[in-house]
C-alpha positions as CSV (number, residue, x, y, z in Angstrom):
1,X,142.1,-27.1,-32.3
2,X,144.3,-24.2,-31.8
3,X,148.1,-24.3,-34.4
4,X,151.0,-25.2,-32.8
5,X,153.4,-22.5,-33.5
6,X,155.7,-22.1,-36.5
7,X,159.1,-22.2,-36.5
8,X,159.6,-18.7,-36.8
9,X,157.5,-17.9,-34.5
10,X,158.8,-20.2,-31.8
11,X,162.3,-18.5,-32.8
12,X,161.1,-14.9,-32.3
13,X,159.5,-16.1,-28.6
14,X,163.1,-17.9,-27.9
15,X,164.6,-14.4,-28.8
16,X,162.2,-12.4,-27.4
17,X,162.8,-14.3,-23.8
18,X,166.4,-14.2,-24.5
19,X,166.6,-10.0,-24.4
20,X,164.1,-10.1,-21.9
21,X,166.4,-12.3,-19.3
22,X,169.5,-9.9,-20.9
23,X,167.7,-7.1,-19.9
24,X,166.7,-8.0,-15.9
25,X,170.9,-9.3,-16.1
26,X,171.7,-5.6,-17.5
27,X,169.4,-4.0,-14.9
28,X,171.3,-5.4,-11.8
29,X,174.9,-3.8,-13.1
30,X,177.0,-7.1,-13.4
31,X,180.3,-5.6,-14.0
32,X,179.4,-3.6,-10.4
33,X,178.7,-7.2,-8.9
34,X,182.2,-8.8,-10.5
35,X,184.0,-5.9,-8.9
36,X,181.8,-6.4,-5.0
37,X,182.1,-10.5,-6.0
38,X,186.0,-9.6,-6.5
39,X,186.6,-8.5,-2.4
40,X,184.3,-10.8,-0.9
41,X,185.9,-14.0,-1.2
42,X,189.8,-12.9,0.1
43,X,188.2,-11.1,2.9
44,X,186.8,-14.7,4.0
45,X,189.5,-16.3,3.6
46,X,191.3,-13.4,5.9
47,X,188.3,-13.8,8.2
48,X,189.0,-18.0,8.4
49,X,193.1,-17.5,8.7
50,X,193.0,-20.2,5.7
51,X,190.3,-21.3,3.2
52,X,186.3,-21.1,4.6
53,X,184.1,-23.9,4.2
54,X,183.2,-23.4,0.3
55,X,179.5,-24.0,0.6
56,X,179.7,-20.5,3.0
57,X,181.7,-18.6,0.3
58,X,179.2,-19.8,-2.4
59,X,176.5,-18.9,-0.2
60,X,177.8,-15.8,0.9
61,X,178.7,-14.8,-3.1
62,X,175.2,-15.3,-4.5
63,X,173.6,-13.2,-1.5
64,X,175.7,-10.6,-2.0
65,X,175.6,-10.8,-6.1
66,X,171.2,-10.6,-5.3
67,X,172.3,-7.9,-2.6
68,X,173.8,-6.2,-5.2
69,X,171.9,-6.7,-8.3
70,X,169.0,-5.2,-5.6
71,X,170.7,-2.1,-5.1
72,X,171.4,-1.7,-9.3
73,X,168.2,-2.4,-10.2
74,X,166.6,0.2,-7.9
75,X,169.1,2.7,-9.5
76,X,168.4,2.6,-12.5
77,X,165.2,3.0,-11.5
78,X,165.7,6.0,-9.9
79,X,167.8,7.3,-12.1
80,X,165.8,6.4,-15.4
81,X,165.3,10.1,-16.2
82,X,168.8,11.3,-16.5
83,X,169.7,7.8,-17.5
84,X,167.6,9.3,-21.2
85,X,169.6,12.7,-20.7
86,X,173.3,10.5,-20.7
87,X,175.2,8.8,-23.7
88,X,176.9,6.1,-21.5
89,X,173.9,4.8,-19.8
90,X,171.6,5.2,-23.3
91,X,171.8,1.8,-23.7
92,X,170.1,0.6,-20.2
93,X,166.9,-1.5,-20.4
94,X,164.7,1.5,-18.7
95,X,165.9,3.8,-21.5
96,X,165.1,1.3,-24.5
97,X,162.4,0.4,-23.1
98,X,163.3,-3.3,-23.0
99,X,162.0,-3.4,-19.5
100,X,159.3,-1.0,-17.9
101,X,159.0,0.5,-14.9
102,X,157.4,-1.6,-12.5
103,X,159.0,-4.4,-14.1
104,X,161.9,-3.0,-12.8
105,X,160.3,-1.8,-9.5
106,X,158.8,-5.3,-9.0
107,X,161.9,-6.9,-9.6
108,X,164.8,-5.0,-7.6
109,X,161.8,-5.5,-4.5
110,X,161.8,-9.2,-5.4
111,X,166.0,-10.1,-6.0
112,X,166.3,-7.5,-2.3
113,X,164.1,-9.5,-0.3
114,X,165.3,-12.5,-1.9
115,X,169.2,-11.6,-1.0
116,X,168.1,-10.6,3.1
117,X,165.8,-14.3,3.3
118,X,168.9,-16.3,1.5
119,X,171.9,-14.8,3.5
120,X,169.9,-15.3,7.0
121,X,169.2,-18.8,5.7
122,X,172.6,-20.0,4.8
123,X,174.9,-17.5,6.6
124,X,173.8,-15.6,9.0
125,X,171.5,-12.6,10.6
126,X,174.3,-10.5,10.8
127,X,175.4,-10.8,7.3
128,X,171.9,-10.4,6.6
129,X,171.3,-7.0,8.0
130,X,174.3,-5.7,6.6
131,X,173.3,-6.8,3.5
132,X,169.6,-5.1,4.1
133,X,171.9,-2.0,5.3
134,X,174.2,-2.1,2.1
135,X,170.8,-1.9,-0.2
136,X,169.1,1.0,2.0
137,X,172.8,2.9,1.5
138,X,173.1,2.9,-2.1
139,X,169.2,3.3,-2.5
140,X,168.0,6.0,0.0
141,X,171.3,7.5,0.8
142,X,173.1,8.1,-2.2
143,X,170.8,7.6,-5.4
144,X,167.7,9.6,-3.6
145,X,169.7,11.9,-1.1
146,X,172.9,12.6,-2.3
147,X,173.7,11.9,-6.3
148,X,171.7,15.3,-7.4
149,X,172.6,17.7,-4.6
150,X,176.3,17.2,-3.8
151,X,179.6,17.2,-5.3
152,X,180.9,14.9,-2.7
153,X,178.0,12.4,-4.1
154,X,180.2,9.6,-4.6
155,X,182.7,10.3,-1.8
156,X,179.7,9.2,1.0
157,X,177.6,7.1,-1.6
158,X,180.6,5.0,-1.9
159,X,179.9,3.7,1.5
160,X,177.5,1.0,0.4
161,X,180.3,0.1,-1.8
162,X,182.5,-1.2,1.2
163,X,179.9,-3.4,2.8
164,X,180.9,-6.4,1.3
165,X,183.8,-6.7,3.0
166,X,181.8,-6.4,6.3
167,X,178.9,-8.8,4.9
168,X,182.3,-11.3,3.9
169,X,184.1,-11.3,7.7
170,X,180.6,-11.8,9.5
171,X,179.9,-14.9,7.1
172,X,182.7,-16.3,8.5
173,X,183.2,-15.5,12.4
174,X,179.3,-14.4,13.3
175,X,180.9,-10.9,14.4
176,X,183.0,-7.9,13.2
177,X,186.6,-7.0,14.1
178,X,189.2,-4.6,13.0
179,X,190.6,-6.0,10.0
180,X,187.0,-5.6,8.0
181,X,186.5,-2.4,9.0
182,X,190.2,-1.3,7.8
183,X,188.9,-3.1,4.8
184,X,186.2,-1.3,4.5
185,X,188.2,2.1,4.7
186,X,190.3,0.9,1.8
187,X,187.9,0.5,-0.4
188,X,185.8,4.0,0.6
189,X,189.2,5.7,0.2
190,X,189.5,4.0,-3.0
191,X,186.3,4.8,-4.7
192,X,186.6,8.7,-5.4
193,X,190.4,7.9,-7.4
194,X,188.2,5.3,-9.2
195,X,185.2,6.7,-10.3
196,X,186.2,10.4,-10.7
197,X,188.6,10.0,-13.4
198,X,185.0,8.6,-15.3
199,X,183.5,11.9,-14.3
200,X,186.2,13.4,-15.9
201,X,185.4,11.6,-19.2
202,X,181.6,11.6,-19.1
203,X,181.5,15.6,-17.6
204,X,179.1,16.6,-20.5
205,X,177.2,13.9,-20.0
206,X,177.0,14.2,-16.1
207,X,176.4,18.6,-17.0
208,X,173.4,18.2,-19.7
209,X,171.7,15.6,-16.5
210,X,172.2,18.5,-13.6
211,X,174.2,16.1,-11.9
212,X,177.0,17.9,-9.6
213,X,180.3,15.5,-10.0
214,X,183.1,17.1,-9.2
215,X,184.5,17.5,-12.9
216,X,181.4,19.5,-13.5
217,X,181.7,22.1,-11.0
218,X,185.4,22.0,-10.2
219,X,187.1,21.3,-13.6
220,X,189.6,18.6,-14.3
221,X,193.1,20.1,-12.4
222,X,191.0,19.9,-9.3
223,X,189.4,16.4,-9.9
224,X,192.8,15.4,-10.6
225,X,193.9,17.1,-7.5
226,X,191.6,15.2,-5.2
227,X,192.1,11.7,-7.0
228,X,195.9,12.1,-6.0
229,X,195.5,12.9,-2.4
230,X,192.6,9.9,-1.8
231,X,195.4,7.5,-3.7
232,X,197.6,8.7,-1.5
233,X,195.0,7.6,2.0
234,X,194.5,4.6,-0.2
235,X,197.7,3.2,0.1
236,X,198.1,4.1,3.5
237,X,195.1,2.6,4.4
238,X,196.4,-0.5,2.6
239,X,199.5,-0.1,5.3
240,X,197.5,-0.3,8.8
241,X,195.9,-3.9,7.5
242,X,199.6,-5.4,7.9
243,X,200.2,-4.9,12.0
244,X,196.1,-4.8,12.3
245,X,195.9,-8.1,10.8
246,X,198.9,-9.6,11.0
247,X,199.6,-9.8,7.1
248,X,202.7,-11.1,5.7
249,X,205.4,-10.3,3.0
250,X,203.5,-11.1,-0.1
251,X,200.6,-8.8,0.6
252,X,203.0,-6.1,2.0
253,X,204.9,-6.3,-1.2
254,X,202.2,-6.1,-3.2
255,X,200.8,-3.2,-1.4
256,X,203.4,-1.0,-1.6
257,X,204.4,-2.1,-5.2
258,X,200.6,-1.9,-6.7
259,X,200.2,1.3,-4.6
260,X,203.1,2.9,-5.4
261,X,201.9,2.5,-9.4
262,X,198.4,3.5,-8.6
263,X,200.2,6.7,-6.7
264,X,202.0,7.5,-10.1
265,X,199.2,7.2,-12.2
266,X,197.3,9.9,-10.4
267,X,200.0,12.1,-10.6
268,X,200.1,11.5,-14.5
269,X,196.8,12.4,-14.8
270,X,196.9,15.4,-12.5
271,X,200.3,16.6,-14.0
272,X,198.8,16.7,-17.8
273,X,195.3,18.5,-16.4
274,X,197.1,21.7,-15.1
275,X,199.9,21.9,-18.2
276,X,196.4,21.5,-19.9
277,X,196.9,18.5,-22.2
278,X,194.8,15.6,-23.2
279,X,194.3,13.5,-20.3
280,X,193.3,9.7,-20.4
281,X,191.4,9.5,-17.0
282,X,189.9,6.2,-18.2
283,X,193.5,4.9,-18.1
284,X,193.0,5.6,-14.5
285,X,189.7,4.3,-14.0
286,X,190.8,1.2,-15.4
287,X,194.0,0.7,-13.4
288,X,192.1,1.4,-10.5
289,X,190.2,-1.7,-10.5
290,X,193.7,-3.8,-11.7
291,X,195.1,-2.3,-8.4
292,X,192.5,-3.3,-5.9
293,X,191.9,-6.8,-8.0
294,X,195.7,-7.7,-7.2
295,X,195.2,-5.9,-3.8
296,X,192.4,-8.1,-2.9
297,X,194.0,-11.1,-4.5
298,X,197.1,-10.5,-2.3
299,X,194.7,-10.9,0.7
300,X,193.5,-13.8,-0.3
301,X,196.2,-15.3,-0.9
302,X,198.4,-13.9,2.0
303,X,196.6,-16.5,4.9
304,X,197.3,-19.5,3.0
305,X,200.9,-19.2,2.8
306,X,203.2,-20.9,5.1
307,X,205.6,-17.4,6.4
């Protein structure tokens, strides 16, 4: 008759599931889902002129959070080699080798088909192909195609970034209008001023991996440069949703008074890269998300109000 297992041993099997489960969580990029998560749910309520049946938003949420978590896992995947190479991605389960590859493999197959069934199930097929269209995006078209061979890598890979918005409105109404697609420009305009000012941080890492981001083959005065004039179409794209969707004084306020900070803090960073002093670009990259959090948050809460 065969020992039942000692207490230490039971602990080490608890902890040994416990890192495993952390490490399929760390594969899927959470903090990339928060920020998707983060424009999904205003952008139905925008879609429903008031609040959405909650079962929908919860349903629409967790297929876009396994949409997501797909689209991360199949990066890291691909990018396991130069994910060795960099210091800020050292710590990723392919590198530690928490995880291995065709767990990996196996699983971002797995969580994608699981995110395409669920959304058709409990939204609809529309949502559901946008969602299969969002995965194939950040996959084929930027990990595979463009991350290694352009400089404007992020610019169109940011694309897949914007479906949520598109997979949010056709939750809701079955179809797709104006207002999600001026959405969706907002946040594609949005994502070079966000993630370049990283580049600018990580350009070493990004140089030693042969991966062309702008701050590698352009320098910082011209990264800083380019994140001023997409702030700029940012905030102007963040103009056209008020007559295009009929939005009211609190998210034009908020617009123009998050925009106008997000538009100075560009300008900070580009004016200290040409006099050639020490820059903070993650002070960027982190007000970047606070703008389009409050941004979003003004949409959301701009249909429920009574003027």
């Amino acid at each position: 008759m065969q020992a039942a297992p000692t207490m230490p041993d039971a602990r080490r099997t608890t902890t040994s599931l416990r890192r495993k489960v952390a490490a399929y969580v760390a594969l899927t990029k959470p903090r990339v889902i928060e920020l998707l998560l983060v424009v999904t749910a205003p952008t139905m309520i925008l879609a429903a002129g008031g609040l959405p049946d909650l079962w929908l938003v919860f349903a629409t949420l967790i297929g876009g959070a396994m949409s997501a978590g797909s689209a991360g896992a199949f990066n890291c995947y691909i990018d396991r080699d130069i994910d060795r190479v960099m210091r800020r991605t050292k710590g990723r389960p392919l590198v530690t080798g928490e995880l291995t590859d065709r767990e990996a493999l196996v699983f971002a197959y797995a969580l994608g088909a699981a995110s395409i069934v669920w959304l058709w199930v409990f939204t609809n097929w529309l949502a559901a192909a946008l969602s299969l269209g969002a995965i194939l995006l950040y996959v084929v078209f930027y990990s595979l195609i463009l991350k290694r061979r352009t400089a404007q890598n992020i610019v169109w890979g940011g694309v897949a970034g914007c479906m949520p918005v598109l997979i949010g409105w056709a939750a809701v109404t079955g179809s797709l209008d104006w207002a999600p697609f001026i959405l969706f420009l907002i946040i594609f305009l949005w994502t070079p001023p966000h993630y370049w000012p990283l580049s600018m941080k990580y350009k070493d890492d990004y140089a030693a991996a042969g991966v062309p981001m702008l701050a590698v083959v352009r320098g910082r005065a011209q990264v800083g440069l380019q994140v001023i004039l997409y702030a700029w179409a940012t905030v102007a794209a963040t103009l056209l949703l008020v007559p295009i969707a009929g939005m009211g004084v609190l998210y034009t306020a908020v617009a123009l008074a998050t925009g106008g900070w997000f538009i100075y803090e560009t300008h900070r960073l580009y004016g200290l890269a040409i006099r050639g002093e020490e820059v903070s670009p993650m002070r960027v990259f982190h007000g970047s998300i606070v703008y389009l959090s409050l941004l979003f948050l003004a949409v959301g809460i701009d249909p429920l109000l009574p003027f």
